[in-house]
N, C-alpha and C positions, 0 to 999 in steps of 0.2 A: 717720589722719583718719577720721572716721565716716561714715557713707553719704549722709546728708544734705550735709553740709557737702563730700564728694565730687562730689556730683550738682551742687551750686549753683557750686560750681568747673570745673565744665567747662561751666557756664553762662554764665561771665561774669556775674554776677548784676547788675544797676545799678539806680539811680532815679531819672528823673528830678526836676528840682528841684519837690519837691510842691505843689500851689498851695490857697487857702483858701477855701470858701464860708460867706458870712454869709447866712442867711435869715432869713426871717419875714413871717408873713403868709401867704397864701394862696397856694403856689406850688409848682409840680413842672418838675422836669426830664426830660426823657428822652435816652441816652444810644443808640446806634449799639453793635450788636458790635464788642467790640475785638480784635485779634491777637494781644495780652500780656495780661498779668495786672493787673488795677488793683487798687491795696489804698486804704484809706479807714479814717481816727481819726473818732470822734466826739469832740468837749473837750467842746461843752455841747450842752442841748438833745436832741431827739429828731425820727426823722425815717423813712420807709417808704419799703424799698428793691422793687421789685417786678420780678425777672426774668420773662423773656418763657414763658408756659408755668409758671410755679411761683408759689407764694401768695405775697404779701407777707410781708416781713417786717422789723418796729421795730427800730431799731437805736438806740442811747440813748449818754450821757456815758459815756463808760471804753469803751465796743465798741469793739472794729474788722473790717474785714471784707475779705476781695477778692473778687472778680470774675473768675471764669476766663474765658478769650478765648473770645471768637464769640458771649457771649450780648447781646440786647439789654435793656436793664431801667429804670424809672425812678425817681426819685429824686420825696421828694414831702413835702409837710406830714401830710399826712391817708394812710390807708390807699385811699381813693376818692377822690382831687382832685376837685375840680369844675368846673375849669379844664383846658384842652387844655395838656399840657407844652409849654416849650418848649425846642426842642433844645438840647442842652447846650452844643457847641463856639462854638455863634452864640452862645450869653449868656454865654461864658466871655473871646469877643472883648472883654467891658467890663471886665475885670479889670483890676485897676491893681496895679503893686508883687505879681503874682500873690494879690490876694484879689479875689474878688467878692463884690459887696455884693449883693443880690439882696433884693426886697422890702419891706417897712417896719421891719424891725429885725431884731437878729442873736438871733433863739429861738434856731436852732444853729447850730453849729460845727463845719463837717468840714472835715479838710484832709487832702489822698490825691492822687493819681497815677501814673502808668503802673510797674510793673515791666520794666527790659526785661530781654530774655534773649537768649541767644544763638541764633538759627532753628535751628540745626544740630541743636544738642539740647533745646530747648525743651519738644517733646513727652514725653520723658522726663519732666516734671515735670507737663504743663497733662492730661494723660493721666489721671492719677492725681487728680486734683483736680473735686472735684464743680462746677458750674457758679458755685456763691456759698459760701462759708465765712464765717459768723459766729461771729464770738468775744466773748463774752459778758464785761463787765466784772468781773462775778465768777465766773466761769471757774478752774478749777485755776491759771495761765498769768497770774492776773489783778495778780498782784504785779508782776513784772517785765514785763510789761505798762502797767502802770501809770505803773512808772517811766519807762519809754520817754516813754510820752505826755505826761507832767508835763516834760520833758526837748523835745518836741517844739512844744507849745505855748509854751514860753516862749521860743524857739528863731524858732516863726512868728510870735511876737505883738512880738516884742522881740528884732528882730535884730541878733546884731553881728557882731565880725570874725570872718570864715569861716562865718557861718550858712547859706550856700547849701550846705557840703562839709560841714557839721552834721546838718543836716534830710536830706538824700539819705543820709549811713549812718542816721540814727534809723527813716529809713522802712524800709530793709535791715532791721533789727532786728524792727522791728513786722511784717515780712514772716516772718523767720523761726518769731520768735513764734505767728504764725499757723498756719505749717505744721507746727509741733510739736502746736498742738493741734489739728490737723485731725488728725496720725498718732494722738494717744490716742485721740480721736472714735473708732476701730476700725470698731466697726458699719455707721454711718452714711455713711460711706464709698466712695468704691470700690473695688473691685478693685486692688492694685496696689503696687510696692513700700514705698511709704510708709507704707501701715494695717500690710504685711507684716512689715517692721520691730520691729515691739512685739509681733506675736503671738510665744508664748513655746518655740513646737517649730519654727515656719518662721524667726522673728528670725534662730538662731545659726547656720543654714546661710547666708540672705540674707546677713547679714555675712561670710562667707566666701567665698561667689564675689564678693562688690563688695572684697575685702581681698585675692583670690589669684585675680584673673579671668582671666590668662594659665594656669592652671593647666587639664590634661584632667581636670578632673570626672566623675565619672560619677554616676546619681544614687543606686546604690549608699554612694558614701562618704557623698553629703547627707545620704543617709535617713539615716543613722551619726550625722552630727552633729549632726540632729533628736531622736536618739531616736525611729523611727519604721521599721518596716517599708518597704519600697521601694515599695511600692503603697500603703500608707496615707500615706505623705510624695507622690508623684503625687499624687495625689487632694488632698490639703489643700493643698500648695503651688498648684496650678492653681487651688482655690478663693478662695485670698486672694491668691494677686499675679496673676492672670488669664492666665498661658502656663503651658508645660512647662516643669521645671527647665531642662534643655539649653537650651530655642528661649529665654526668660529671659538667661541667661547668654550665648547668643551677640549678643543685641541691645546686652545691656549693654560686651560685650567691644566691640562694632562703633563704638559711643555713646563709649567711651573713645580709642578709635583716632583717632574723628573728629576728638577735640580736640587728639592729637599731631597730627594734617595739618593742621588751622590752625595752632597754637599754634608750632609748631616746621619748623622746615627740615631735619628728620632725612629719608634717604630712605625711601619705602614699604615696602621689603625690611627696612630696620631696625625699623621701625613693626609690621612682621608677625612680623617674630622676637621683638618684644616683648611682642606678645601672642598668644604661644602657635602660631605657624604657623609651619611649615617649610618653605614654599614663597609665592611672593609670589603666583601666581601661588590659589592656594587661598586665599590671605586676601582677593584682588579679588573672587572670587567670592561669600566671604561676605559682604563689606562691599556687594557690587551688590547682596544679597539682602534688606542691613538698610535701605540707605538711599539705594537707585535709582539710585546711581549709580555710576562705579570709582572709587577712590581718586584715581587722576588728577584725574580730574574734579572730585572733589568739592573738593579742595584749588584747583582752580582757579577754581571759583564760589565758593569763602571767600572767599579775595580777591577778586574784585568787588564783596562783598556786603560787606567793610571799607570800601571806598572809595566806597561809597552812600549812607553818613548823612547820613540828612534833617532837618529841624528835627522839635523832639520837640512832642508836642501837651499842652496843657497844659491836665487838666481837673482840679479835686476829685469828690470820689464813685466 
């Protein structure tokens, strides 16, 4: 399995059923930080998305885009409304059949919603991701992209049997889509496993501790399978995925662990023997150091936090 496709699996990746807005005319929304990831299709039309603290920016027919949690931003006809937004969740309450109609005619067409993820390991992924990711309709990405969307509009404009269990994997899709090209993006980027991934001397080690993370590494062998001296592989690795090889690879061993303690009823001694510890009592320690709390524990607030699902809130944008 590849690193991505690892990460998103011990996310539990979902989506809620995504809902439609129709606008036109003079009108903007403003949305509240969110705690997940929202992603968003353009079908028709064009429209300016303005995070809190960063420039506006058009997003058009064929884009899609997400929203990384906590920012707030608004959605809008014009790059300057001239109109006071109005809050999203309040005008999303008139939604029917999940579309909203919103203003004198439907110039655009977006339809998006929440990504959810798993809490546990969530940060693994909303970490690495800049606050807005726009994917450009002709974008490298823009093919299969495309088809998704051509695939999801006919899906939200003309639904039939099983269009709710349709549209929730197409948006999956158009999510992944996304983060694939956020990883080529490299540059622009941040910090983090996901840009780290494609670089072409840090790539082949990364995939090796996410392929053999029970293994004692040392950064001797990485540097090896960089092709990098041990202090020039330091140095480059800390610059593109943002820690130390070691502290890296123990967060991600701790990140994989987490999801044997929800996911499974094996005991924590086997959990620890599984990845790489010889002692239960040294894997508690590392696991309280990555994620605040003992393995005990943590496995016991999973469970609460399964049996806490709330209704899902249902916006486009």
């Amino acid at each position: 399995m590849d690193p991505l496709s690892y990460v998103l699996s011990m996310m539990n990746v979902e989506s809620a059923q995504p809902v439609r807005l129709e606008a036109g005319g003079p009108w903007a929304l403003r949305f509240d930080g969110y705690r997940r990831v929202k992603f968003a299709a353009v079908l028709t039309g064009s429209c300016w998305i303005a995070l809190e603290g960063l420039e506006p920016v058009r997003v058009e027919a064929g884009d899609c885009y997400l929203v990384n949690a906590g920012a707030p931003y608004r959605m809008s006809r014009d790059r300057d409304p001239g109109t006071e937004p109005v809050y999203g969740p309040i005008a999303f309450r008139a939604a029917v059949d999940g579309v909203l109609r919103y203003g004198t005619a439907d110039e655009v067409v977006v339809v998006g919603g929440p990504i959810m993820l798993d809490e546990g390991n969530a940060r693994l992924l909303l970490d690495v991701l800049p606050p807005f990711v726009h994917v450009p309709g002709d974008s490298a990405h823009a093919e299969a992209l495309h088809a998704a969307l051509r695939l999801l509009a006919h899906e939200n404009s003309a639904p039939g049997l099983g269009a709710a269990f349709m549209t929730e994997r197409i948006a999956q899709i158009i999510f992944v889509q996304a983060l694939r090209a956020q990883a080529a993006a490299g540059g622009g980027s941040r910090a983090g496993w996901l840009v780290a991934l494609m670089d072409p001397q840090i790539g082949p080690a990364l995939r090796l501790m996410h392929e053999q993370a029970a293994r004692q590494w040392t950064v001797p062998e990485l540097a090896a399978a960089a092709g990098m001296s041990r202090s020039s592989f330091a140095q480059r690795f800390k610059e593109v995925v943002g820690s130390a090889p070691l502290e890296y690879l123990l967060r991600w061993r701790m990140h994989a662990a987490a999801r044997d303690l929800r996911g499974t009823d094996r005991t924590i001694h086997s959990i620890a023997s599984a990845w790489g510890y010889g002692s239960e009592s040294a894997f508690s320690n590392a696991f309280k150091r990555v994620m605040g709390r003992s393995p005990r524990a943590y496995r016991v607030g999973a469970a609460h936090r399964e049996g806490d699902g709330g209704p899902r809130t249902r916006q486009a944008g």
